[in-house]
N, C-alpha and C positions, 0 to 999 in steps of 0.2 A: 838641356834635356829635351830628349824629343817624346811623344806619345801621339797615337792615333786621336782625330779628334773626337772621334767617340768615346775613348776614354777618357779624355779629359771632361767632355759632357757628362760620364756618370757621375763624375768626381761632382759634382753637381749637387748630384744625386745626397751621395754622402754628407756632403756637407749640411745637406735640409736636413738628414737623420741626425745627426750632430747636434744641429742647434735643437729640435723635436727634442731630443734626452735632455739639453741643456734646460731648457725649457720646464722639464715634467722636474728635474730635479730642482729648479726654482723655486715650481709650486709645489713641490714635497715640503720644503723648510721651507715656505710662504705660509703655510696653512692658515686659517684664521683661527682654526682651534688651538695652534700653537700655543700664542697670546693665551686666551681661554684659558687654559689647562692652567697656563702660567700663574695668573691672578687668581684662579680659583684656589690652588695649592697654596699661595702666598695665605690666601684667608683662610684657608683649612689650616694651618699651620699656628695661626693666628687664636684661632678658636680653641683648638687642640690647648693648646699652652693654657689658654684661659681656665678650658675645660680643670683641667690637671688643677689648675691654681684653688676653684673652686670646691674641687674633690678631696685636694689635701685636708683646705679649710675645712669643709665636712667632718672629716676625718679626724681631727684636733678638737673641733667641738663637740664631739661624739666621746675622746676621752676626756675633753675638761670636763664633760657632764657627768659621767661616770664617776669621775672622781669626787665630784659637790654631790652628788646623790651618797656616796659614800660615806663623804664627811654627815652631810643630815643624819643617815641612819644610825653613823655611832653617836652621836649627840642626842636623838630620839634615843636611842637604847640606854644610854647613861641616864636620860633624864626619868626614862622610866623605872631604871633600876633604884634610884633618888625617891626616886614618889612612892615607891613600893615598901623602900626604908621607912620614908614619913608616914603612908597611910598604918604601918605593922606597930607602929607605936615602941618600937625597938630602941629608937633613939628616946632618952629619955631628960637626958639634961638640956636646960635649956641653952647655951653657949650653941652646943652640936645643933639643937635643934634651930636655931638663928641658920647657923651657916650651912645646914641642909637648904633650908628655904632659901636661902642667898646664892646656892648652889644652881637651885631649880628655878628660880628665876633668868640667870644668871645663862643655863643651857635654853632657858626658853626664847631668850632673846637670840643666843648664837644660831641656833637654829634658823628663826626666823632671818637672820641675814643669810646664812646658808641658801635657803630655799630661794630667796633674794635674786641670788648670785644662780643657783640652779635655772630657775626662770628665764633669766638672761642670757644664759648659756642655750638654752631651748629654741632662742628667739632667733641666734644669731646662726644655730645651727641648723633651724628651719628656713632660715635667709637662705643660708648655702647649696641647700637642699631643691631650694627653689631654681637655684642660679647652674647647678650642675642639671637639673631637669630642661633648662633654658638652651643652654649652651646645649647640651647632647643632643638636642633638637636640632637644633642649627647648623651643628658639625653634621648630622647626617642629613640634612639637606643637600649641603654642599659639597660633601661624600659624592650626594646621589648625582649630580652637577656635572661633578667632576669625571664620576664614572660613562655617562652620559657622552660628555664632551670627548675621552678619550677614545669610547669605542666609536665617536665619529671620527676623529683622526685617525682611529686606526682603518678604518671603511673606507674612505679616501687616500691613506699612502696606500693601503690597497690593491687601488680600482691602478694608479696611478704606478706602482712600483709591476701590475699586470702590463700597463701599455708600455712603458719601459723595457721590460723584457721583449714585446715583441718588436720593438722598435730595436732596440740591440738587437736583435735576432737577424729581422730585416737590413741593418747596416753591415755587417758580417756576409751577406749574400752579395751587396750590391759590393762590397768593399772588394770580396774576393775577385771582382773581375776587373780589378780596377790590376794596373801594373805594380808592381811591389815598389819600384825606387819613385814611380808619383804619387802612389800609397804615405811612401815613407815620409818625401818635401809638405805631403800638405800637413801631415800629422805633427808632423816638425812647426810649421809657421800656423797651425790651429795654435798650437799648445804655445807660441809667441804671442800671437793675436788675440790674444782673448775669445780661443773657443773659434775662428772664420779663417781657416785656413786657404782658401777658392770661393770667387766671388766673379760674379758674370760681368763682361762691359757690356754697358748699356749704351749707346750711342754716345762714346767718348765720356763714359761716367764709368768709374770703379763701384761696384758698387755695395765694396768691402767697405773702404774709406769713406765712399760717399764723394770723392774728390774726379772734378773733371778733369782727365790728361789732357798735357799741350799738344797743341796740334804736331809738334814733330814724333815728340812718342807715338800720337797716335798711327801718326804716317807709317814711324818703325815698324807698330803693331800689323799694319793693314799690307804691309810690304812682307812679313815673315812668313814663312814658309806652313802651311797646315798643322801640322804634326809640330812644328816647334814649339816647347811651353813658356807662355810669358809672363812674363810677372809684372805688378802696377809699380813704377817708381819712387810711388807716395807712400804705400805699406807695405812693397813686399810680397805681397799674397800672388796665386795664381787668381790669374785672368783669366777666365774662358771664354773664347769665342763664340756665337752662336749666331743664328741668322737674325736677332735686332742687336745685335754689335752695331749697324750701321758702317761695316764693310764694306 
């Protein structure tokens, strides 16, 4: 393949816009708020789950109390409908009157366990109560964290996805003056090469590979015609000539 060497020099060109994009899209998905985002969310999620776990709990001690307040009141209301019996002087034999008072003893104690029980019911759903006030703290810290962190990644892919576009823009310009079948070779041996499709000699150095040519390639090289396109032995890639070739 032949091409003038100026276009091979822009080819150059392109290749810098290449890796520039290679580059920004690196540190697109390098970010450090990546990371960030990452382990915030893991413990937001974390907390979340807690939260819920404490809310339920709440939420169960709220009706087990409900229902021991309930139990108390009809054990109060029976014990008082008992004593209303006793105080009315209604009951008159004494057998009944034994087992009235045996009665009312009898509700004054269940109560008292009742209330017992209500108590501790109180205690543990004032725990919860603490633990869900805890947690909702902390989940909206980390909320705030996280919101925080994202709208810095987003500020940054950004600034970043702005210089991209006009770095694509500018490749598209330089590209176009480049020849369509050298256009085509380098985009062909980029997309081999990991992204370096043309790469300068530098005084008998590739400096795709990094590898210095024998002295007979390089002889070949420094013998071929202007316009001829060459390529390095070692990778493949187009070589461009330029005035520290060392020609």
């Amino acid at each position: 393949m032949n091409a003038a060497p100026a276009d091979q020099i822009r080819l150059l060109d392109v290749q810098a816009l290449d890796i520039r994009l290679q580059q920004l899209a690196h540190k697109r998905k390098s970010l450090p708020e990546h990371a960030e985002i990452e382990s915030l969310t893991k413990d937001l999620t974390q907390l979340r789950d807690l939260l819920v776990a404490a809310q339920t709990e709440e939420s169960d001690c709220g009706r087990e109390q409900t229902k021991a307040e309930q139990d108390v009141d009809q054990v109060r209301q029976r014990s008082a409908r008992d004593q209303q019996r006793l105080d009315s002087g209604a009951v008159s034999s004494p057998k009944d009157l034994e087992n009235l008072q045996r009665e009312i003893v009898s509700l004054s104690k269940r109560q008292g366990d009742l209330e017992e029980i209500v108590l501790e019911v109180m205690e543990r759903r004032e725990s919860a109560q603490e633990r869900v006030s805890e947690l909702s703290e902390r989940v909206s810290a980390v909320q705030g964290k996280t919101d925080d962190a994202t709208a810095r990644r987003d500020a940054a892919q950004g600034e970043l996805d702005a210089e991209a576009a006009s770095v694509t823009k500018e490749r598209e310009l330089v590209a176009g003056t480049v020849p369509a079948d050298l256009l085509k070779l380098y985009d062909r041996l980029r997309e081999k090469q990991g992204g370096v499709g043309a790469a300068r000699l530098n005084q008998r150095r590739c400096e795709g590979c990094r590898m210095e040519l024998d002295i007979t390639e390089f002889n070949e090289i420094r013998a071929a015609a202007p316009d001829t396109v060459v390529r390095c032995e070692n990778c493949s890639r187009i070589l461009v000539r330029t005035s520290e070739s060392g020609l």
